[in-house]
Every structure is written in C-alpha cells, then in structure tokens.
N, C-alpha and C positions, 0 to 999 in steps of 0.2 A: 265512118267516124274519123274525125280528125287524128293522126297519132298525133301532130306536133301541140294542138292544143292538149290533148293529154298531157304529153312531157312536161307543157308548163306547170299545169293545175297540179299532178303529181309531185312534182320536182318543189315546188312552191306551197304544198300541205294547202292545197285550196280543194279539198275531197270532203267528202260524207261515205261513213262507212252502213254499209247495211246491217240490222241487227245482227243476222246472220255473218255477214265477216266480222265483226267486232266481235262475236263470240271466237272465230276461228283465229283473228289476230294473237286475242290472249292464251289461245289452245296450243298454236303451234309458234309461237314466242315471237312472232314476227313485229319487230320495232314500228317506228312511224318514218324513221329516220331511215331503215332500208326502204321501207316506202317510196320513201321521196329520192331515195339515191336508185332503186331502180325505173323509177319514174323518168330519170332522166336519159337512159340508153334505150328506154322502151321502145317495142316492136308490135305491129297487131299479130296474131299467128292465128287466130280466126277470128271471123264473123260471124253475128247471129241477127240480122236484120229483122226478124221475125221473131226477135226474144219474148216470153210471155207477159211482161209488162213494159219494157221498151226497149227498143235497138241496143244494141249490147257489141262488147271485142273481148276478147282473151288477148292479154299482152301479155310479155315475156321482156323481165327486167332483169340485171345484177345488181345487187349490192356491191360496195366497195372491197367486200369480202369474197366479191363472184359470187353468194349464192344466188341462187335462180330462184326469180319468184313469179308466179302465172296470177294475173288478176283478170280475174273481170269487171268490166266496165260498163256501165251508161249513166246517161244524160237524166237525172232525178226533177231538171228544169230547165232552161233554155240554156243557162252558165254552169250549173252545179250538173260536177261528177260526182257519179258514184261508184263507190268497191264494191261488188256485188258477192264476191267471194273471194278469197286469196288464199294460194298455198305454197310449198316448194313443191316445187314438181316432182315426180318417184321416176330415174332415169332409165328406169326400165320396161318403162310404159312411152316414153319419145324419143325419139330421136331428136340430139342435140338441143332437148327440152323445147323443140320446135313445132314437130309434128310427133304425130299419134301414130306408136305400132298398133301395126294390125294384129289384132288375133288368130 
C-alpha cells in the first residue's frame, strides 16, 4: 500500500470509516481532527496482503498532542480508504508503539 497516498487521503479527511471503527472512534474519544493530524506523519508498521476482505496496513500516527494512534487501513474501492479499526496503542504491549512484544 501506498503510505504517501494514505497521508494524503488521511491528512485531507478523504476516509470512510468502518462500522466497527466508527463505533470505537466514539468509544475511545478519538477526534477526526487527530485523524487527520496523524494521517500526516503516518508510518505502515505492518502488513496484511491477505486481509479477509482486502489488502490492509496498520499505521502508526501522532497527533499534535504526540498521542499515538494505530489504524488500520484498506482500499474500500479503487480511491476510497478505509479505517478499519483505530486505537491508541497500550505501551506495554510495543515497543515504541512500533512493534509487538512478544510474550
């Protein structure tokens, strides 16, 4: 997946959220606005080429405020992103909210 087309679509509120993130948007407070602002430092930290309904990334963004936020992503249509989930990440489960400890 592209990251830099992400940062655009992000950064520029040109998303669709899945039901399932739109509920977890308003579960765990997260704005549109840090959306878009961590849309724009965005990083892939994984892949899932083989996602169950399409190609999918986990990114890892800040907000202006530095919080860290993990989204996942895919392609809903040829142009249209989608958030397939969003959270802040728990820093005790990654390393520098990047990668995943192991157990």
């Amino acid at each position: 997946m592209d990251i830099g087309d992400i940062r655009v679509k992000l950064s520029e509120g040109q998303f669709e959220f899945s039901i399932h993130a739109f509920k977890r948007v308003v579960e765990r407070n997260i704005s549109e606005a840090e959306i878009q602002q961590s849309g724009r430092n965005a990083e892939v930290i994984e892949d899932y080429p083989d996602d169950k309904y399409a190609p999918s990334c986990l990114i890892l963004g800040f907000s202006e405020e530095n919080r860290p936020l993990h989204l996942q992503v895919c392609y809903s249509g040829p142009d249209l992103l989608k958030i397939v989930t969003l959270y802040e990440p728990d820093g005790s489960e990654w390393v520098d909210f990047r990668i995943r400890r192991r157990a």
